[in-house]
Structure formats: structure tokens, C-alpha cells
MIDRENDREN-20166 format. One record per residue (C-alpha): residue number from 1; x negated, y, z negated. Coordinates in Angstrom, 2 decimals. Layout:
# residues N
<r loba="NUM" u="X" v="Y" w="Z"/>
...
//
This chain:
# residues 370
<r loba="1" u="-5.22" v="-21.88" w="27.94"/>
<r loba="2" u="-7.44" v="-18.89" w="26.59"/>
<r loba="3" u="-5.44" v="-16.38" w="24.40"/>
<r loba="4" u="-4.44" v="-13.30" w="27.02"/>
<r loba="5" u="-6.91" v="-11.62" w="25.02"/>
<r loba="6" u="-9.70" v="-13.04" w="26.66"/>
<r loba="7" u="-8.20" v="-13.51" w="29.70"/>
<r loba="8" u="-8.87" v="-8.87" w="29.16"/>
<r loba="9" u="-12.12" v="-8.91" w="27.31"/>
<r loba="10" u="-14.51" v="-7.84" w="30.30"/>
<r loba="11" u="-12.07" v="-5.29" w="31.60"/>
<r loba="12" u="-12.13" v="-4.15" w="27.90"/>
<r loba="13" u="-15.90" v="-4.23" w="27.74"/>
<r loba="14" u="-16.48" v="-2.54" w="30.66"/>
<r loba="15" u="-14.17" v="0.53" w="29.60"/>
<r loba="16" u="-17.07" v="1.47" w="26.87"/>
<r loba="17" u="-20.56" v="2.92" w="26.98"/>
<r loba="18" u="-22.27" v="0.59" w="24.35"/>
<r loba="19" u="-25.76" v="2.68" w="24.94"/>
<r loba="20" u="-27.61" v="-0.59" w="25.79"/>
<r loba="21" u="-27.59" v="-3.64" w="27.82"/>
<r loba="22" u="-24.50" v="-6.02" w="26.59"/>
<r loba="23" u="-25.39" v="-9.88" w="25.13"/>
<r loba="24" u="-22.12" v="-10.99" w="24.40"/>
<r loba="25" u="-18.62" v="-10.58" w="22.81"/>
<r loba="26" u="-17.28" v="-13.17" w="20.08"/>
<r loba="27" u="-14.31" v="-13.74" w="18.07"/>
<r loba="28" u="-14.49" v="-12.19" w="14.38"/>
<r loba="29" u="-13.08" v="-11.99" w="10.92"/>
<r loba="30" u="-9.91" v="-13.34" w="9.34"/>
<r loba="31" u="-7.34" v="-10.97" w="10.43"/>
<r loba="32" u="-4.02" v="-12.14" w="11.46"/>
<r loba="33" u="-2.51" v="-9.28" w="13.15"/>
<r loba="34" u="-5.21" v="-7.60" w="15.87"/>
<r loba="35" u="-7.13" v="-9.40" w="18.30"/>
<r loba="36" u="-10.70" v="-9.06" w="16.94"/>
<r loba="37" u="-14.42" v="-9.37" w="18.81"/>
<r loba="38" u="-18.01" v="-8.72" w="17.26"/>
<r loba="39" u="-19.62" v="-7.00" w="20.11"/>
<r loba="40" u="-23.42" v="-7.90" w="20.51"/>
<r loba="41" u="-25.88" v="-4.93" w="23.07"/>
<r loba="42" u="-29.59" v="-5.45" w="22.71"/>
<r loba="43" u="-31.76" v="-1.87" w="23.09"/>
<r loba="44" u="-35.47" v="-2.39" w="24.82"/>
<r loba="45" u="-36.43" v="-1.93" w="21.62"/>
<r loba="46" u="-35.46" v="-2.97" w="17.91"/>
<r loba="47" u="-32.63" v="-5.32" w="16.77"/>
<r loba="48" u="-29.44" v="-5.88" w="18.00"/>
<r loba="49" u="-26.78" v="-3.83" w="18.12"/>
<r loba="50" u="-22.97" v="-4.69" w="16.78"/>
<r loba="51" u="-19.65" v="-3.23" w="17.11"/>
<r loba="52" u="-16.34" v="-4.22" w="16.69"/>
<r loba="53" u="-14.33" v="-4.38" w="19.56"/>
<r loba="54" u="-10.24" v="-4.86" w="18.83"/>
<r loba="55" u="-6.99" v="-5.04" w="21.20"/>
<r loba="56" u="-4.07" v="-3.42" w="19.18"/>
<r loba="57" u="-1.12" v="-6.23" w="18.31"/>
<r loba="58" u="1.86" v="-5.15" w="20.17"/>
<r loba="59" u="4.14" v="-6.91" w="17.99"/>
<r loba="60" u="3.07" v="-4.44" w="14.85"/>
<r loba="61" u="2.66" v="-1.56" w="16.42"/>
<r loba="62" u="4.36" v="-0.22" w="19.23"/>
<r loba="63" u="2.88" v="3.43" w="19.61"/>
<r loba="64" u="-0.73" v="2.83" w="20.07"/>
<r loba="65" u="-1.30" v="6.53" w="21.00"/>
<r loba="66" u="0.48" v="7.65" w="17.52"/>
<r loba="67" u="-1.70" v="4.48" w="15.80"/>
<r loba="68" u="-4.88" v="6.07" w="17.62"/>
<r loba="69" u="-3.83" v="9.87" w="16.98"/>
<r loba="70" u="-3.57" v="8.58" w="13.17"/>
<r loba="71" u="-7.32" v="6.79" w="12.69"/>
<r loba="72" u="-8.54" v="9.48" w="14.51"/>
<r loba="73" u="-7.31" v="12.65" w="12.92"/>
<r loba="74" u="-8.15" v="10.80" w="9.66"/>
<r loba="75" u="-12.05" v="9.53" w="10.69"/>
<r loba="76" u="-12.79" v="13.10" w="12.18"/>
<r loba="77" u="-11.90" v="14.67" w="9.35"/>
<r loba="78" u="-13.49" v="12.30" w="6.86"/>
<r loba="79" u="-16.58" v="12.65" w="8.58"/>
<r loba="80" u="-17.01" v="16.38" w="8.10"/>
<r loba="81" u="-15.78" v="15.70" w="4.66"/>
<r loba="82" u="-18.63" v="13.33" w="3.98"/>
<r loba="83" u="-21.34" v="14.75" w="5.46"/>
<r loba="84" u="-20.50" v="17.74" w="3.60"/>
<r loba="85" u="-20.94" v="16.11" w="0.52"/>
<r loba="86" u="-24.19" v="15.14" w="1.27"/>
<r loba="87" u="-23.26" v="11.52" w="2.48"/>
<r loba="88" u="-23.80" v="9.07" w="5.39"/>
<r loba="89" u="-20.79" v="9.25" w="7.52"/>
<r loba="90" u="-22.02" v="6.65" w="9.81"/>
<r loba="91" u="-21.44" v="4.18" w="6.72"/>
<r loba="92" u="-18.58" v="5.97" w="4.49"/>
<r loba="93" u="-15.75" v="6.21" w="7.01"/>
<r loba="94" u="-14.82" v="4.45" w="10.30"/>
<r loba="95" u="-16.30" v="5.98" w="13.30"/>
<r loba="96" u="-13.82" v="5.51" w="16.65"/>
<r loba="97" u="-16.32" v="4.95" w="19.90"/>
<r loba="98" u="-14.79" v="6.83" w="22.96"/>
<r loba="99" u="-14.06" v="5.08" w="26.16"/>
<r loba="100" u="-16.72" v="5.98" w="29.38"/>
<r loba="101" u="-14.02" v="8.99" w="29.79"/>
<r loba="102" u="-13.34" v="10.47" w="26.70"/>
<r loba="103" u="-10.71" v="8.40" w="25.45"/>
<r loba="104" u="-9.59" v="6.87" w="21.43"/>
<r loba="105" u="-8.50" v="3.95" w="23.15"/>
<r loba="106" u="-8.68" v="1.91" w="26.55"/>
<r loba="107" u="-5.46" v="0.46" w="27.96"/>
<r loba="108" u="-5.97" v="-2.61" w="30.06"/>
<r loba="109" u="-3.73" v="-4.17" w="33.00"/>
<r loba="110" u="-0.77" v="-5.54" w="30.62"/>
<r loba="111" u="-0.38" v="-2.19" w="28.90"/>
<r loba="112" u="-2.25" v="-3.26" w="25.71"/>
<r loba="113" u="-4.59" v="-1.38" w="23.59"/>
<r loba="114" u="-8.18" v="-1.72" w="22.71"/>
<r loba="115" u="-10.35" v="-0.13" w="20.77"/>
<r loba="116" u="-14.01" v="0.05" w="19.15"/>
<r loba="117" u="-15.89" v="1.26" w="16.17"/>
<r loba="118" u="-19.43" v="1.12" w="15.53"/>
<r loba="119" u="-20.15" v="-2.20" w="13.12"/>
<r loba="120" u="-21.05" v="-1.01" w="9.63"/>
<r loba="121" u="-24.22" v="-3.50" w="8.83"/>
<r loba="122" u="-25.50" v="-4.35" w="5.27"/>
<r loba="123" u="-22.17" v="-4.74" w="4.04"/>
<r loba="124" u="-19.50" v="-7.65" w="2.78"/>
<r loba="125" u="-15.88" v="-8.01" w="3.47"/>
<r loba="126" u="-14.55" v="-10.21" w="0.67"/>
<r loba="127" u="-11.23" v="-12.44" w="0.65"/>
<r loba="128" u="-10.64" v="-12.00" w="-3.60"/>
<r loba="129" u="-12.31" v="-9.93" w="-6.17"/>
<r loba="130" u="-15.19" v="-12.71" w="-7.86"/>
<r loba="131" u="-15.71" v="-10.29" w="-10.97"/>
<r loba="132" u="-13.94" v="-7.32" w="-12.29"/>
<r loba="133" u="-17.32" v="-5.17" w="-11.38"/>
<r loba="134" u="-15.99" v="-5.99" w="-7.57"/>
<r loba="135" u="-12.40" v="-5.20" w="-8.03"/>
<r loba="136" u="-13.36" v="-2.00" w="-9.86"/>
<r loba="137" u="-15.66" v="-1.19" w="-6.82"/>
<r loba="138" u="-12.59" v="-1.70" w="-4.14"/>
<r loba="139" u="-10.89" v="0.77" w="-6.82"/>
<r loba="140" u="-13.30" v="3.33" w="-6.73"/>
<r loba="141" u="-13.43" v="3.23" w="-3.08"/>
<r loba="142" u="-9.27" v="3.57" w="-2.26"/>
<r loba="143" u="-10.04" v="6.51" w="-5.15"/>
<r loba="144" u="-12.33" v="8.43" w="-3.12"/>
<r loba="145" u="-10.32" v="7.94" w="0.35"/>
<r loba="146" u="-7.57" v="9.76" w="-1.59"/>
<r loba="147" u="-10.04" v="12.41" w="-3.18"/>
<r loba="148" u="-11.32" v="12.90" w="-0.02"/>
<r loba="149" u="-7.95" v="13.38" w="2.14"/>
<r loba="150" u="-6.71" v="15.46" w="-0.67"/>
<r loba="151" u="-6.19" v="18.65" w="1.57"/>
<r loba="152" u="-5.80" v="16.62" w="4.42"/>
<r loba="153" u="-1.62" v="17.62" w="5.79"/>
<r loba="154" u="-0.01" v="14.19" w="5.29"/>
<r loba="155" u="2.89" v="15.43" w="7.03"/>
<r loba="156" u="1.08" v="15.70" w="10.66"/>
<r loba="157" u="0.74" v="11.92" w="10.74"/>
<r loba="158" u="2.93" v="9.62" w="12.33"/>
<r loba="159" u="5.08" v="6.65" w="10.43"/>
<r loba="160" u="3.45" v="3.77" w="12.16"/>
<r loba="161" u="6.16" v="1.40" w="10.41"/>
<r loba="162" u="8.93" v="2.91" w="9.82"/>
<r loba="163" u="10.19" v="3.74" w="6.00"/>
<r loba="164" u="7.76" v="1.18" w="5.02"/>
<r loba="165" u="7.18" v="1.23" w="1.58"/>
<r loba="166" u="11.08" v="2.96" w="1.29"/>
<r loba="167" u="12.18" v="0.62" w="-2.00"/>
<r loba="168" u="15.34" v="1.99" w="-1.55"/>
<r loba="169" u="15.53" v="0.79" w="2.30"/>
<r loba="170" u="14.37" v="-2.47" w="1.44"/>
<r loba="171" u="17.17" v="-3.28" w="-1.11"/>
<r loba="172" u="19.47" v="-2.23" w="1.31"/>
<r loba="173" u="17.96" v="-4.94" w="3.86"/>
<r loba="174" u="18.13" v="-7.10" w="1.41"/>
<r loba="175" u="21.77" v="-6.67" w="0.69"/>
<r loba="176" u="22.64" v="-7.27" w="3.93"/>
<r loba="177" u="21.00" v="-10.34" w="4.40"/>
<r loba="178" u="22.77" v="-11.47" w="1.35"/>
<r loba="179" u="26.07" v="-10.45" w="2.40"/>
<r loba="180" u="25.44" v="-12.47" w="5.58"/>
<r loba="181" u="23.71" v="-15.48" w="3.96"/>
<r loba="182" u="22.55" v="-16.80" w="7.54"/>
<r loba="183" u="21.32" v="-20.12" w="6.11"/>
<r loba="184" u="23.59" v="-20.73" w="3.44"/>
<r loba="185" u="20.65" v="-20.53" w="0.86"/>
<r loba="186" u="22.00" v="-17.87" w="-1.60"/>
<r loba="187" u="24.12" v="-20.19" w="-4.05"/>
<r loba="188" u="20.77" v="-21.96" w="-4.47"/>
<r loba="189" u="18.88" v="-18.89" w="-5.18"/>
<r loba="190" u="21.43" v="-17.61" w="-7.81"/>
<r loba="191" u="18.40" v="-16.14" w="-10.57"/>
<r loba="192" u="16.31" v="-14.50" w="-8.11"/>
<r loba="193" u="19.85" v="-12.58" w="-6.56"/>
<r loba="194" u="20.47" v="-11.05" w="-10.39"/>
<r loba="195" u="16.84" v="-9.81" w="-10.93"/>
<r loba="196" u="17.30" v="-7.74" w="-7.78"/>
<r loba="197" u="20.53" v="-6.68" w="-8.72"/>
<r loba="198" u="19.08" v="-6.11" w="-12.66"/>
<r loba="199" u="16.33" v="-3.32" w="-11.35"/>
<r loba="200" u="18.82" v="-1.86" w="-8.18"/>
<r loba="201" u="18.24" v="1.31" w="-10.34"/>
<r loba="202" u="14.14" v="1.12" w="-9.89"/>
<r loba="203" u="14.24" v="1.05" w="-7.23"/>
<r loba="204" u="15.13" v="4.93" w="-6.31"/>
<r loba="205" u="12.39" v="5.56" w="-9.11"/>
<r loba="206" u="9.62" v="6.90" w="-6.68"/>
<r loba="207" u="11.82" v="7.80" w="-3.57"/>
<r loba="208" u="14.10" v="10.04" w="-5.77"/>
<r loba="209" u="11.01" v="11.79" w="-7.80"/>
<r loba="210" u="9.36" v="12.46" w="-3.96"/>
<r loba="211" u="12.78" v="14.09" w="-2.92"/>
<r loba="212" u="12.94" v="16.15" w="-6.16"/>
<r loba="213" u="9.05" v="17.41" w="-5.28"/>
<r loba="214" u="7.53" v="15.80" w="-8.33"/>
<r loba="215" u="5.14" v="13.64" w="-6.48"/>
<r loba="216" u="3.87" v="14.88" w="-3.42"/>
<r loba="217" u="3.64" v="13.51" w="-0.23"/>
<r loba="218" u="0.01" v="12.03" w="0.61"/>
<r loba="219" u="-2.24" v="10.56" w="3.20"/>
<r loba="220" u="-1.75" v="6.89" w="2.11"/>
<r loba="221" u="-3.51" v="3.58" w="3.38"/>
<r loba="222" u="-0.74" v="1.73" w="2.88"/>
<r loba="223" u="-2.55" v="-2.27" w="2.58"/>
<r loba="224" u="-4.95" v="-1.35" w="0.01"/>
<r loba="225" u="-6.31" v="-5.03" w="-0.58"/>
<r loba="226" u="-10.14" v="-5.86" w="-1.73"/>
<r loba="227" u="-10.30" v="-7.54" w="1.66"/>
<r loba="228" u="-9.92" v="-4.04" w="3.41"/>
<r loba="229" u="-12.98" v="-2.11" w="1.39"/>
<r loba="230" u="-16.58" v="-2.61" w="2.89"/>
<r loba="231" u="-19.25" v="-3.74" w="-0.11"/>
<r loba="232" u="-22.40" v="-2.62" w="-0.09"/>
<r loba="233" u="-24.51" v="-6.22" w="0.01"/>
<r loba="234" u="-27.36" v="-3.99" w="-1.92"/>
<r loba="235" u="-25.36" v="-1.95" w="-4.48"/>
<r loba="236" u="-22.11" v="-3.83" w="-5.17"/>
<r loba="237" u="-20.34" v="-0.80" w="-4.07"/>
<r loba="238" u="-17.43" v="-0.22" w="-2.39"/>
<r loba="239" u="-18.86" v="1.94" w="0.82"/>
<r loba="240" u="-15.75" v="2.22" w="3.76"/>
<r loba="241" u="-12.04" v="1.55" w="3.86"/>
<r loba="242" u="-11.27" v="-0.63" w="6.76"/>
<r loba="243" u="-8.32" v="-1.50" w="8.38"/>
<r loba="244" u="-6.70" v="1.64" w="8.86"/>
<r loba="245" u="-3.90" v="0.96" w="10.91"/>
<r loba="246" u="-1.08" v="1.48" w="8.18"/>
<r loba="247" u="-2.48" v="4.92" w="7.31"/>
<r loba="248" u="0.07" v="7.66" w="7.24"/>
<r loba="249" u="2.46" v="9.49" w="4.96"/>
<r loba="250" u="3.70" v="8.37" w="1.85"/>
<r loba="251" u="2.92" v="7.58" w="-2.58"/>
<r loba="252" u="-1.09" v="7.63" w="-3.77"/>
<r loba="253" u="1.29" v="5.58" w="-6.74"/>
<r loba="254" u="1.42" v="2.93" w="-3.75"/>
<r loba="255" u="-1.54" v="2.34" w="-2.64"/>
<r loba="256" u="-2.52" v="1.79" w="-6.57"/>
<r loba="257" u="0.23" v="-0.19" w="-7.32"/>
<r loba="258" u="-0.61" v="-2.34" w="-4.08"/>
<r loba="259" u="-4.02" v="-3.33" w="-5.01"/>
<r loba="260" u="-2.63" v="-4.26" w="-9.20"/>
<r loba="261" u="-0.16" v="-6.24" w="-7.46"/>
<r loba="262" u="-2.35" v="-8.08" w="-5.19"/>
<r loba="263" u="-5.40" v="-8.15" w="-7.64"/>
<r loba="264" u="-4.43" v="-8.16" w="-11.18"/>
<r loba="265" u="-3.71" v="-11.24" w="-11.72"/>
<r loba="266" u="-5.68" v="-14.95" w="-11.03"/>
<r loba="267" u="-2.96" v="-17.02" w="-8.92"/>
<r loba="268" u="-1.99" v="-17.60" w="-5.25"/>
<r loba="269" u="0.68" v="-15.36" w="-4.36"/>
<r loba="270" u="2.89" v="-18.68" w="-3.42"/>
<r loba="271" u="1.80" v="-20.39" w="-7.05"/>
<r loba="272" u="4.85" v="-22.82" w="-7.78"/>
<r loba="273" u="3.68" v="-23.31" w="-11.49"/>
<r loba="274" u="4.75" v="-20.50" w="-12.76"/>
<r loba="275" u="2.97" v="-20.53" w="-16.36"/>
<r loba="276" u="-0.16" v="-19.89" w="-14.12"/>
<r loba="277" u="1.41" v="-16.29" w="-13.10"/>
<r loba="278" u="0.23" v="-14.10" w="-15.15"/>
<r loba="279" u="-0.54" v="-10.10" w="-14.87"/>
<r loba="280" u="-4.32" v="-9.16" w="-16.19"/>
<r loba="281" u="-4.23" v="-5.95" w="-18.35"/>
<r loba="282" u="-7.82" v="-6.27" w="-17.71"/>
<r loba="283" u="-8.20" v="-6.27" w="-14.35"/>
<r loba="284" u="-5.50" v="-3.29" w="-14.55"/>
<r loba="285" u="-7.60" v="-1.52" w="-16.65"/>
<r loba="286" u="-10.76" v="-2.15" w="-14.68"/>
<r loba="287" u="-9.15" v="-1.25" w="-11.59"/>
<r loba="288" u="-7.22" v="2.14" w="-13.14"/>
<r loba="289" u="-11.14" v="2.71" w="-14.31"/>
<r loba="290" u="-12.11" v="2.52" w="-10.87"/>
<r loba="291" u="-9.33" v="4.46" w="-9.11"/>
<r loba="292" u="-9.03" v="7.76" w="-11.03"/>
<r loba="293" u="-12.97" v="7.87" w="-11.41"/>
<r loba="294" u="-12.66" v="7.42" w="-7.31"/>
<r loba="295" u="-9.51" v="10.20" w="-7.54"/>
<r loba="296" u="-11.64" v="12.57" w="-9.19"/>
<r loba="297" u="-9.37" v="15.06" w="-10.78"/>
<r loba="298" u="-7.04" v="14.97" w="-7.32"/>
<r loba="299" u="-4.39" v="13.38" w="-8.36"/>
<r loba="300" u="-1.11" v="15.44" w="-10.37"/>
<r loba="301" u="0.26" v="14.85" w="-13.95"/>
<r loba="302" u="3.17" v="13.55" w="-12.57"/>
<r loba="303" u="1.55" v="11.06" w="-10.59"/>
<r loba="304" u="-0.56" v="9.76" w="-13.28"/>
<r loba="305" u="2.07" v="9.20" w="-15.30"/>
<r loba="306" u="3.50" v="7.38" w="-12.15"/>
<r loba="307" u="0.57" v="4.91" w="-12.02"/>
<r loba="308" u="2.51" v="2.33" w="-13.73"/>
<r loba="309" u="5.76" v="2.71" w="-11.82"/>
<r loba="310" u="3.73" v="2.41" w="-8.44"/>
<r loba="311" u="2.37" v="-1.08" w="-9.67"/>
<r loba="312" u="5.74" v="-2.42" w="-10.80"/>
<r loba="313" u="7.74" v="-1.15" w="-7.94"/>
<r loba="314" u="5.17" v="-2.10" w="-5.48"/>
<r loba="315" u="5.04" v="-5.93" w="-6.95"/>
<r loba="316" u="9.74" v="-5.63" w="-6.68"/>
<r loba="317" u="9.47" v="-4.64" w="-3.42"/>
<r loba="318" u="7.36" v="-7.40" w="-2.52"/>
<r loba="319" u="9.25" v="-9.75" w="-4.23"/>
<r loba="320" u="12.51" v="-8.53" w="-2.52"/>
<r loba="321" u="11.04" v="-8.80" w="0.51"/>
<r loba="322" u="9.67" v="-12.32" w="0.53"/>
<r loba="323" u="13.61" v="-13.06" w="-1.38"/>
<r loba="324" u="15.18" v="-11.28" w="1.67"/>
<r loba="325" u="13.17" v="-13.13" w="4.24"/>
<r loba="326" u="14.12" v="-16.41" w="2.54"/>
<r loba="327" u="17.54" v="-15.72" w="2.83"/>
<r loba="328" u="17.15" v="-14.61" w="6.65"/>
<r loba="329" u="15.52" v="-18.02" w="7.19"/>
<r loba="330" u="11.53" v="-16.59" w="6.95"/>
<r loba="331" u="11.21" v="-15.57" w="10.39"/>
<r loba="332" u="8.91" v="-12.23" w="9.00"/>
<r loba="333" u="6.12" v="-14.13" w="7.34"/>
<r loba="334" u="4.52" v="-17.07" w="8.30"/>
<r loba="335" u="5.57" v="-20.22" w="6.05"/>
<r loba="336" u="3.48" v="-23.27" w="6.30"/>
<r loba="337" u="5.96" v="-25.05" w="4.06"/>
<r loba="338" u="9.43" v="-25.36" w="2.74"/>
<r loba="339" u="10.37" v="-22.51" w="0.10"/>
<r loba="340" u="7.00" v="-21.19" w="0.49"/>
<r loba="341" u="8.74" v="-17.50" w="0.63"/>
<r loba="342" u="11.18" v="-18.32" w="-2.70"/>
<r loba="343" u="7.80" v="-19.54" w="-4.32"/>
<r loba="344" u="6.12" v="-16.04" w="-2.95"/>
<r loba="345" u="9.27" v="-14.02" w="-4.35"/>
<r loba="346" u="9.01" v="-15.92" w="-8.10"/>
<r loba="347" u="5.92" v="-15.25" w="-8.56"/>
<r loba="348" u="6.01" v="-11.35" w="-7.93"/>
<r loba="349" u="9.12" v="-11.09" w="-10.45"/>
<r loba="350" u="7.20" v="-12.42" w="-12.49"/>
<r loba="351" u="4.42" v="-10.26" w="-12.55"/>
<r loba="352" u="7.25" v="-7.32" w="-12.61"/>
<r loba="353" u="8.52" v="-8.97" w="-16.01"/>
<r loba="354" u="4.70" v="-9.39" w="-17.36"/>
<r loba="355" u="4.37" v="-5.91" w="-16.52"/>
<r loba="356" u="7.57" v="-4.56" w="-18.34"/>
<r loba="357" u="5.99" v="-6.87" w="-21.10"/>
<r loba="358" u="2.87" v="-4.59" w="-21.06"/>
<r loba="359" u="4.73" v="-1.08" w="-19.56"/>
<r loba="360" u="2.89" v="0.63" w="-23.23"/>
<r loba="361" u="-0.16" v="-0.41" w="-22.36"/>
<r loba="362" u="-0.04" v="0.15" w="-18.69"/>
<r loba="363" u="0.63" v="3.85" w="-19.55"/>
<r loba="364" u="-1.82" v="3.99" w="-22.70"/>
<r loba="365" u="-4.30" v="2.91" w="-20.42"/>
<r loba="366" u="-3.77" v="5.74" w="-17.92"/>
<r loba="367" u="-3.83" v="7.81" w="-20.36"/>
<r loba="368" u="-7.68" v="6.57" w="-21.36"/>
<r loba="369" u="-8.99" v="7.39" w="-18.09"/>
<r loba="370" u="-6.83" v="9.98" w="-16.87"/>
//
């Protein structure tokens, strides 16, 4: 049985004006959540012709027209932005291709969204950072979207999820879930349980210095991985954010601390060894290079002496999250095996103790580039 998404794909094709003659459509990348086609159009003259042609998962996201009204308000205005700088638009941002009558998106027969954005050629989509030259590139890159959307009015966008990075909302969830112990896993868990309740008090670090106005509220990406910056095949540089379905209000400390969680250190995120767990004050400085050269003055005092928190609380959050779901009996994320969310959870706390190891550093570091 094809996936319902083909059984759409030439209703979805048909919505679009590709400008020349269409080849074919096949399936592309390694995301999990959207429904994702290379589109192929050959002009009577010249090479071929991509673009990326994606139906909208249903499951994440709900509001489509808010998702659209998001990417859009955002792209538009990072065009202008770019092109006033004297760069290449076509290449630095996302570009969202209009249906045949004038639409963001195209809604097929079930109700579900698709869209499409010109393909960005020359460029590389990678899964981990090979060299610290590459993760400083994603850093400059996630810099520069911020620079860039500086003056942009964060508060205009929708939430797409709802209090998502909320640290505070997420050790409420996870209180629940421990009250109600659905699978009767908590007595086993007993170490994890007091290293949530041990930093209960970071965890209104950020949302209580947003409330009091000392950082200020931002147009944030929101899944700032290396996986969701284009790379220049040519330069090495880090050329278009991707992906920018999670974009809306909320910390530039998050979207740092995101990508030093996810890339500042060399294991799997469900390593069971431990010892091998270990965060890179390296990589942390090659990527806090990257950031605030990307940043360019934009960011406030207050949030560069943030920087650290936003690394540390992003990594508990995580950890809390993948602890809560393994208490709820991991129906969030996908498992492939047995404790494969308790294995997730240790290995963020531990990168949350490394980094309280380091906290000094962290800051001294900032300081540096700041």
C-alpha cells in the first residue's frame, strides 16, 4: 500500500506552476516528520530544474495556515533583508513558491498541506559536524538568521507548539507523569528522579529573567541542529537555515544552547557507556566563535551573559523530557529498543553536570568573543 502521500502527489503537483515541463517527483532527505519529494522540470533549454515539494505532517502541526503565515512572514522579510545587504536571496533564505492562484500552500482532498520551495543547488545537508570548521559554519549561520531578524516583531508570530521550550512547563509534565507512574518504572529510575528534583530551581532561570524583561523576546528557530543549515559544497560555509517549521517566538539563549547540546560533544545521544559522554569546551568555543561573529553586535548584555544558561538548560530540558517519556511508557519518541529513552535522559544529565564542571569557562569564553 503506497503511503497516502503518494496516493496526493499529482493533485499536489498539479496545484504549482513549476515554469517548465515536469520529469518526475521522488522521495528525499532524512526527515522524519514531513512528507518530502525532490521535484525534477526540464526547461527547452539548460539543466534540470529541482524543487522541493513537501506535505505538512498533521500530527506536528495542526495550523498549517499559522505554520505557512510563519515561514512566510519570516522568508519575505529575509529576502529584502538580504538583498539589501548586497546578497543572493535566492541562496541565503528559503524562498516559498506560490500555488497557480496565489497561494503559501495547496490543500489537497484529505485536508492536508503541501508546500514548495525552490531547491537551493551547490549545497550539502550534513547529518554531524566532521570538523569543528563545519560546526563553526552551522554557528555562524543560526548567528546571522538572528542578526538578520533582529528588528523583525517576534511577537506577530504564531506558537506553532505550544510553550515549547517552557522549562518550567516541562517539569511540571514531568511531575505529573511521576505522580502517576503509568508503568511502574519510577522506583527503578530513583537517580535520574533526584537530579530533576536537584535543578527544579533552573529551571525558572530563563522563563523568570524573560518575565522580568531582561532577555527579550526573539524570532527563534527553535531545532537549530547542523543538519538544518545548508553548506556551501564550494566554500564550507553555512549559506540557508532550513527547516523552518518551529520558527516563532521565544530565547536567541535557545537556539544556542540547542546546537551545544546537540553538537558539543562526540557521542550518540542514546550512548549507554557513559565515560564516552563527555561535553567539548572546544567545540563550545568554536561554536560560541561562530555564533556571536554570526550575531554581530545584535544580541544584549544580558543575553550574552545568558549563553551558558541557554546551553545547560536546553541539554535539562531534554533530559527531562526523554526521563518523562520513559516514565509515560515512550509513546513521544520513537524507541527502537528497551530503555533507549532512560539511556537518552543519562546521557544529557550528564552533559548538564560536565557543563556545571566547566560553567567558568563557559562564561570566560563568552566573554572572549563577546
Amino acid at each position: 500500500m503506497a503511503n497516502t502521500a503518494e496516493l496526493h502527489l499529482q493533485e499536489a503537483l498539479a496545484a504549482y506552476d513549476f515554469g517548465a515541463p515536469l520529469v518526475g517527483a521522488v522521495r528525499f532527505g532524512k526527515g522524519h516528520i514531513n512528507d518530502t519529494f525532490c521535484v525534477h522540470v526540464q526547461p527547452a533549454e539548460g539543466d534540470c530544474v529541482r524543487f522541493i515539494l513537501q506535505r505538512v505532517s498533521n500530527a506536528a502541526f495542526s495550523r498549517p495556515d499559522q505554520l505557512m503565515a510563519n515561514i512566510v512572514g519570516v522568508t519575505d522579510y529575509l529576502r529584502k533583508v538580504i538583498a539589501d545587504e548586497g546578497g543572493d536571496p535566492d541562496r541565503e533564505t528559503l524562498t516559498v513558491l506560490r500555488t497557480r492562484d496565489g497561494k503559501s500552500y495547496y490543500t489537497d482532498s484529505e485536508g492536508r498541506a503541501w508546500r514548495v520551495f525552490p531547491f537551493i543547488e551547490d549545497t550539502v545537508c550534513l547529518q554531524a559536524a566532521e570538523t569543528p570548521e563545519l560546526f563553526e559554519a552551522s554557528a555562524m549561520a543560526f548567528g546571522r538568521f538572528q542578526h538578520q531578524l533582529k528588528d523583525y516583531p517576534a511577537d506577530t508570530l504564531y506558537e506553532t507548539i505550544a510553550r515549547f521550550h517552557d522549562t518550567e512547563n516541562r517539569l511540571a509534565n514531568f511531575k505529573k507523569a511521576l505522580e502517576a507512574d503509568v508503568m511502574g518504572r519510577a522506583k527503578d529510575v530513583q537517580p535520574e528522579i533526584d537530579f530533576v528534583m536537584a535543578h527544579e530551581a533552573d529551571c525558572s532561570v530563563a522563563m523568570s529573567a524573560l518575565r522580568e524583561g531582561k532577555l527579550p523576546l526573539r524570532v527563534t528557530h527553535n531545532d537549530t541542529k547542523l543538519n538544518n543549515v545548508l553548506i556551501d559544497r564550494k566554500t564550507g560555509k553555512g549559506i540557508c537555515v532550513i527547516d523552518l517549521d518551529t520558527v516563532m517566538p521565544g530565547l536567541a539563549i535557545n537556539d544556542f544552547g540547542d546546537s551545544i547540546r546537540f553538537g558539543a560533544n562526540h557521542s550518540a545521544e542514546d550512548e549507554q557507556d557513559l565515560s564516552k559522554v563527555n561535553f567539548d569546551l572546544g567545540l563550545f568555543e568554536s561554536y560560541t566563535r561562530g555564533f556571536l561573529a554570526g550575531c554581530a553586535g545584535s544580541l544584549t548584555p544580558a543575553e550574552l551573559e545568558y549563553l551558558p544558561w541557554g546551553a545547560k538548560l536546553m541539554t535539562l530540558e531534554c533530559g527531562i523530557r526523554f526521563l518523562t517519556d520513559y516514565l509515560e511508557g515512550d509513546h513521544y519518541f520513537a524507541t527502537h529498543r528497551e530503555g533507549q529513552n532512560l539511556d537518552r535522559c543519562r546521557t544529557q544529565f550528564k552533559l548538564v553536570s560536565d557543563m556545571e564542571k566547566a560553567w567558568d569557562d563557559m562564561a570566560a569564553v563568552v566573554k572572549k568573543y563577546a
